[in-house]
Every structure is written in structure tokens, then in C-alpha cells.
C-alpha positions in Angstrom: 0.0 0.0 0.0 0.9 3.7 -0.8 2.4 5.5 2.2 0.9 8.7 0.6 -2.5 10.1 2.3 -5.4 7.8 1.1 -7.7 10.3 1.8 -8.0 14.1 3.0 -10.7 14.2 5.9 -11.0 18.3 5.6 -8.5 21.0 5.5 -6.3 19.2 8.5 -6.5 15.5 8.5 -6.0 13.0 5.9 -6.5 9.2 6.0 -3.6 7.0 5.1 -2.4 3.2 5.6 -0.5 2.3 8.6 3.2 1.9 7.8 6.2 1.2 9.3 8.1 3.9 11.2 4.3 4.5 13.2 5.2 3.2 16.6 6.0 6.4 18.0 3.4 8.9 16.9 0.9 5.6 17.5 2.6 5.4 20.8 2.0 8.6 21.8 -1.4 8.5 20.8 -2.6 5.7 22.2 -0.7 7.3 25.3 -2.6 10.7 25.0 -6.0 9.1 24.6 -5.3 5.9 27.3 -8.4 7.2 29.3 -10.7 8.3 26.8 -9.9 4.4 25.3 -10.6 2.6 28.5 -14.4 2.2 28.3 -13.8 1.5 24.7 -11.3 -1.6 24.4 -9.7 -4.3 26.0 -7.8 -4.2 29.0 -4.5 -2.7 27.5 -0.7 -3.7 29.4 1.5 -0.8 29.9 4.1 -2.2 27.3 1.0 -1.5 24.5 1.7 2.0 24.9 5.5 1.9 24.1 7.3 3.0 21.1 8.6 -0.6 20.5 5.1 -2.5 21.0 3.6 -0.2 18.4 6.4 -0.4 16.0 5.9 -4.6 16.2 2.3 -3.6 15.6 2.7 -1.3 12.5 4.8 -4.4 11.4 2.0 -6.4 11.6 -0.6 -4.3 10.2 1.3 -3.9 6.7 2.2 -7.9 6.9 -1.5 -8.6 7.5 -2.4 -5.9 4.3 0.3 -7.3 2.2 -1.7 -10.7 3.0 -5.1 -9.7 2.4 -6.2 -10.1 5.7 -7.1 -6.9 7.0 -6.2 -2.9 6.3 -5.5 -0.6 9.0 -5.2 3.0 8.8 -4.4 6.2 10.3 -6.3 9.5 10.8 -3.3 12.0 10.8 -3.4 15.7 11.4 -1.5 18.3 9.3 1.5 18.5 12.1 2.2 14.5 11.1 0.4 12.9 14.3 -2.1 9.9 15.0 -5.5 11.8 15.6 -7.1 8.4 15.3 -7.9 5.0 13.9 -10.1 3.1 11.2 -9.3 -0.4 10.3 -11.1 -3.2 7.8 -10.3 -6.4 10.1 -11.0 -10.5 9.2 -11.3 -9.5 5.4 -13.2 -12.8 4.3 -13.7 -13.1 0.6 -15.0 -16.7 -0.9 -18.9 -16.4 -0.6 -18.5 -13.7 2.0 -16.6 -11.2 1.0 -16.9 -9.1 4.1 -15.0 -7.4 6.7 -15.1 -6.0 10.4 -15.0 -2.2 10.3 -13.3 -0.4 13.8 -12.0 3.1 14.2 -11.5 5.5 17.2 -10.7 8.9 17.2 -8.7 11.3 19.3 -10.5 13.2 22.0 -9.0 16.3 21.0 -11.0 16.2 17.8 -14.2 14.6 18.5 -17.5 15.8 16.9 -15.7 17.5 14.0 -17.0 14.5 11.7 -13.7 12.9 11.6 -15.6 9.5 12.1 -18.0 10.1 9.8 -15.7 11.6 7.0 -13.4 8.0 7.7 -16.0 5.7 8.0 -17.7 7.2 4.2 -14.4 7.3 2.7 -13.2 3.7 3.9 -16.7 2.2 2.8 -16.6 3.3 -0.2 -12.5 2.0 -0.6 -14.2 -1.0 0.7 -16.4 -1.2 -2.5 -14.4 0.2 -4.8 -11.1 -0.8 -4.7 -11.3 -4.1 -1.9 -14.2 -5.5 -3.9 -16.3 -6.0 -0.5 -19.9 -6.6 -0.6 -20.2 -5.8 3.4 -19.4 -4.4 6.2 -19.9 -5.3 9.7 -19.5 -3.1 13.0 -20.2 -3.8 16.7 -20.5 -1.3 19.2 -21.3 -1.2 22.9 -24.9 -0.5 23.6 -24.1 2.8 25.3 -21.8 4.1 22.8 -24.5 6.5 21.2 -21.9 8.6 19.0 -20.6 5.5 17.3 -23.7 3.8 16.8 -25.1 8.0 15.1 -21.4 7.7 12.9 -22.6 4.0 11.5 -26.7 5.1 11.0 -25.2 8.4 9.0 -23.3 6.2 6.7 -25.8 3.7 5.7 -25.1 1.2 8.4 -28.5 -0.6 9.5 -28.7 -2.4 12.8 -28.6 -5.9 12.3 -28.7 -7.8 16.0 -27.8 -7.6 19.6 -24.9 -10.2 19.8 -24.6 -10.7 24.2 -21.4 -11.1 25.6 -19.6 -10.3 22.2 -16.6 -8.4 23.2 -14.7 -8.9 26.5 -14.3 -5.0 26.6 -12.9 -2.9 30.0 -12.3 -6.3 31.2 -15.6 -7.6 30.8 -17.4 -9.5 28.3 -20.4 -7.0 27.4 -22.9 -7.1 24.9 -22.9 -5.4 21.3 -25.1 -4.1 19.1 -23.7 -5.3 15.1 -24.7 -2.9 12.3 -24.0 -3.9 8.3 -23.8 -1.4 5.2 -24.0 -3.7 2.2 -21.9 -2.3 0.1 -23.7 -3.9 -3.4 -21.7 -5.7 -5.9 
């Protein structure tokens, strides 16, 4: 994948694949937003947040795209930092031909449509260039701006899966959304 920007977001942030040499702006990202995450993810261990862990990770993100399997990105501001996440996880083609849609987004820049803007432009790099025929998101049943970001871009609500995620330490139930993406 191109290390270029993928995408411009508006006038400051652009959309681009993860690539090695990330680790440390992801690192201090991930450091900067640790609380706003918490409620969010799984239980993280301190070594997550280093430089090295998230350079191994950025390794693994652009061996898993060069592999098909999934294609993680970052949301990165003007000044060269991580202002958030969007990633296409468990790409499944074969009769499927689907894939797990997660993103986050730094709490510095929340509701400036950074989610929405990411979650339109990778659906339709979903279609267009992936070949997908579906997404799939999950999202805690409390997490009211996410599930707004997936009804704005043509995700419908699909099920309640119970016990989905182990999230925060605990397994908690999701709601799962799809956008069917047509082809």
C-alpha cells in the first residue's frame, strides 16, 4: 500500500495506511487518549503503549495488508500525528466477501466529523477498490456517537450479539450494524 494520504478528511487530516516507522506517533497517541480508550477496548498492558510495541504492531498491520487479511489505517493531522484509527479487520472473501469495520478517534477532535468523514471514505475503498460486498461493525450498547457515525453512513442495525466483546475487562454485549456495500 501507498504511504501517501489515502484520503483528506477536511482542510487538516487525511487518511492514510499504517506503515512502518508509526510506533512512535501511534505510541503517543494511544498514550494521549489511554483514558478516553478505556471504556472502549480491551484491557491494554502498559508495554502497549511503548514506542517498541507499536512499532511490532505497525509491522503487523502492513504484513496482514500485504496478506489480504485486514487494512488498517491512520487519521493523521497536518502536524504529522495519529489523531485516530479506522481499520477493515477479518477481510473474508469466498462467498462472503466481508470485513469487520473499527475506528477511534482522538478526543481532542471529537464531533468534528472525523468519524463520519473515515467511516464514508473507507466504505466506499471498501467497494471500490477491496471489492467488499459488506461491512460489519459492533459497538457497545451505550456508545450512542458511534452507533449515530454507522446510522449516518448507511449502516443498519442488524442484532444484539450478548457477551460479544470482553471489553474494560468484561465480556459486554454489542449491538452489530452492516452497510451492504452492493456488488
Amino acid at each position: 500500500m501507498s504511504s501517501r494520504p489515502l484520503f483528506s478528511l477536511d482542510s487538516e487530516h487525511a487518511l492514510r495506511p499504517v506503515r512502518l516507522g508509526d510506533g512512535a506517533a501511534l505510541a503517543r497517541a494511544y498514550t494521549a487518549n489511554r483514558e478516553h480508550l478505556e471504556p472502549w477496548e480491551p484491557v491494554r498492558s502498559d508495554e502497549f503503549f511503548t514506542e517498541a510495541w507499536q512499532e511490532q504492531h505497525a509491522r503487523q498491520c502492513v504484513d496482514d495488508a500485504d496478506a489480504g487479511r485486514s487494512l488498517r489505517f491512520v487519521i493523521v493531522s497536518d502536524d504529522g500525528e495519529v489523531r485516530g484509527r479506522i481499520n477493515l479487520n477479518n477481510i473474508v472473501r469466498g462467498a462472503f466477501w466481508s470485513a469487520d469495520l473499527g475506528y477511534w478517534i482522538d478526543r481532542s477532535r471529537l464531533r468534528r466529523g472525523l468519524a463520519s468523514h473515515a467511516v464514508d471514505r473507507i466504505a466506499a475503498y471498501a467497494r471500490d477498490e477491496v471489492k467488499l460486498h459488506r461491512l460489519q461493525a459492533a459497538t457497545l450498547l451505550h456508545n450512542l456517537g458511534s452507533q449515530r457515525v454507522l446510522s449516518e453512513n448507511g449502516f443498519e442495525r442488524i442484532g444484539l450479539a450478548p457477551g460479544y466483546l470482553k471489553i474494560a475487562g468484561e465480556w459486554q454485549d454489542h449491538l452489530l450494524f452492516q452497510r451492504l456495500l452492493g456488488g
